[in-house]
N, C-alpha and C positions, 0 to 999 in steps of 0.2 A: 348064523353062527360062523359061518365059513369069512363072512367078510370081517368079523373083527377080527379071524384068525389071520385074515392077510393083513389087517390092520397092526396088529400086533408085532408081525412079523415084519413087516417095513418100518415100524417103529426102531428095533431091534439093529435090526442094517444099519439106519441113521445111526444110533448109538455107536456101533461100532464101527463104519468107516466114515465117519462126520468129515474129519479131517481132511481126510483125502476128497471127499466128494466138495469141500468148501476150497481147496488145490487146485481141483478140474475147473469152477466157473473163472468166467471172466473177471479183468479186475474194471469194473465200471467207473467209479469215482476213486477220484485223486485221494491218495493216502495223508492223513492228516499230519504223519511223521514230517513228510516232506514239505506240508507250510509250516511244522513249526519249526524245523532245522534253518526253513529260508528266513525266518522270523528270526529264530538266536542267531542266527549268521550276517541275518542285513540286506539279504540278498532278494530282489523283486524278484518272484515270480515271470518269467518270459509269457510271452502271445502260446506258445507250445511248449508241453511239456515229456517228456519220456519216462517211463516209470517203469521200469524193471522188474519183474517178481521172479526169484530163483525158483520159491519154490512150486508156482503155477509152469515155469519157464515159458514166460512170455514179457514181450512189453506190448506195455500199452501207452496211445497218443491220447494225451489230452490238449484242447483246445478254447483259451480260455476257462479252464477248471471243467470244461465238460468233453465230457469222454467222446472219443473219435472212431479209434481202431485198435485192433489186436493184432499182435501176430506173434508165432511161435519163436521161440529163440532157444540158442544155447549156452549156456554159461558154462563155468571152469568143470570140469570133472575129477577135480581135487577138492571142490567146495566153495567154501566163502571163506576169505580173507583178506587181508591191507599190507602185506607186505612180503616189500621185493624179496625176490626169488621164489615165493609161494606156489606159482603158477594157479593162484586161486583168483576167485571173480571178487573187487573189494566192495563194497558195502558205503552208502551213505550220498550227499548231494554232489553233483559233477555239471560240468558241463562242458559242449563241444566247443571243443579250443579251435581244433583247425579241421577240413571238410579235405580230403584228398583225393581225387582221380575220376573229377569230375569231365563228362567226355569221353570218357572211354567206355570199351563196350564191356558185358557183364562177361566176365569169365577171366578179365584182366588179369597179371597176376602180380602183386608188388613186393618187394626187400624192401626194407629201411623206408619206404614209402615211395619208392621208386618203381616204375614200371619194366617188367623182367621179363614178360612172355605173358602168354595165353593159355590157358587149361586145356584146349586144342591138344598143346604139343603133348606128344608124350611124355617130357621129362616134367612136364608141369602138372601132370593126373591130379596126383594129390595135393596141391598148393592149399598151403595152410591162410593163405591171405591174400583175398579175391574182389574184385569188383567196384565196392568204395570202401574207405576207411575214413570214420568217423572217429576223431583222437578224442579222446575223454583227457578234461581236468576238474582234479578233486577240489572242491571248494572247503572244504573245512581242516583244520589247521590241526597238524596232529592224528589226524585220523583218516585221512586221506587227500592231504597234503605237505608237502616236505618231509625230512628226515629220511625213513627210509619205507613210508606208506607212502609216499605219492604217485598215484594214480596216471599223471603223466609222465613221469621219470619210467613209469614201469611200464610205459608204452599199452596202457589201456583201451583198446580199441571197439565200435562197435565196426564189423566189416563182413564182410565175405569168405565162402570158403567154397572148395573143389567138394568137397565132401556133402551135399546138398541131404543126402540121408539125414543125416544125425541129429538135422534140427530140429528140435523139439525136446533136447536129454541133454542132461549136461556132459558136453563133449571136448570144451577146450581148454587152453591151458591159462585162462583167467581172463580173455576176452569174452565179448558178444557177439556170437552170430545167430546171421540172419541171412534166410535164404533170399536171391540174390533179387526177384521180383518186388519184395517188400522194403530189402535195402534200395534199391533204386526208388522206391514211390516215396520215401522217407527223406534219401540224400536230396530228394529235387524240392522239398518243402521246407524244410528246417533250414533255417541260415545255424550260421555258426555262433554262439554263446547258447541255444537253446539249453535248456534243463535238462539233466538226466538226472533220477532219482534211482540209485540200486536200492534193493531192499529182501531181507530173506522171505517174507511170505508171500 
């Protein structure tokens, strides 16, 4: 009798945090959203892919359609959104346009893409953009690119930051970070055009 009651009872749980606990797992296979956008769009699939889940906050590497690695991230803490000024994370297929601050050591700190200092210094503690920067461009027209959604005009980045806490919550003001161990294992494998897929689940 006891055991159907715990039976019952964890049934009970599922029902009611389903959601959240299907949030917690991994994202293991490639989101199908993302071959059919490449499909309406014309766009091959790359050797590697990046696949974004806000609301897991993680990305995940796939490799040839099968899955690689995870690792925690944090997107905007204003939400999901596509346009400038937002300071939200936008949504839909991208890709890395340009690989930045390659060679330098993690903790780097950059303006405008440019190299400023080190998180060392004290006046750099909290440097909002760290280590590599990974530019994102939005591949689809209208919705995350051009007008006033484009994803590179709004300097969409996946990068670094001082703040190494926070990853894993959404933290920033519409980019992706990534703590600086996983950003380095990432920038040194991915050439530049690889796929990035954001997506809210």
């Amino acid at each position: 009798m006891s055991g159907l009651v715990l039976i019952l009872a964890m049934s009970a749980a599922v029902a009611v945090c389903g959601c959240a606990g299907f949030h917690s797992m991994k994202q293991t296979t490639l989101p199908e959203a993302c071959l059919a956008t490449c499909k309406r769009l014309g766009v091959a699939p790359t050797k590697f892919i990046l696949s974004v889940s806000v609301a897991r906050q993680t990305v995940s590497l796939f490799e040839g359609g099968k899955f690689l690695k995870s690792f925690p991230c944090s997107t905007s803490r204003f939400g999901i959104g596509q346009t400038e000024g937002s300071n939200r994370t936008p949504l839909g297929l991208h890709r890395i346009a340009e690989k930045i601050g390659g060679g330098q050591p993690a903790g780097t700190v950059f303006k405008s893409r440019a190299v400023v200092g080190h998180v060392s210094q004290p006046e750099f503690a909290d440097a909002k953009i760290t280590t590599r920067i990974l530019w994102l461009e939005g591949l689809d027209p209208g919705f995350n690119q051009g007008t006033n959604v484009d994803s590179h005009e709004r300097y969409i980045y996946v990068h670094g930051t001082a703040d190494q806490e926070t990853i894993g919550a959404p933290a920033s003001c519409g980019c992706i970070h990534l703590a600086d161990v996983d950003l380095l294992w990432l920038f040194d494998r991915l050439p530049a055009g690889t796929l990035v897929w954001i997506a809210e689940d």
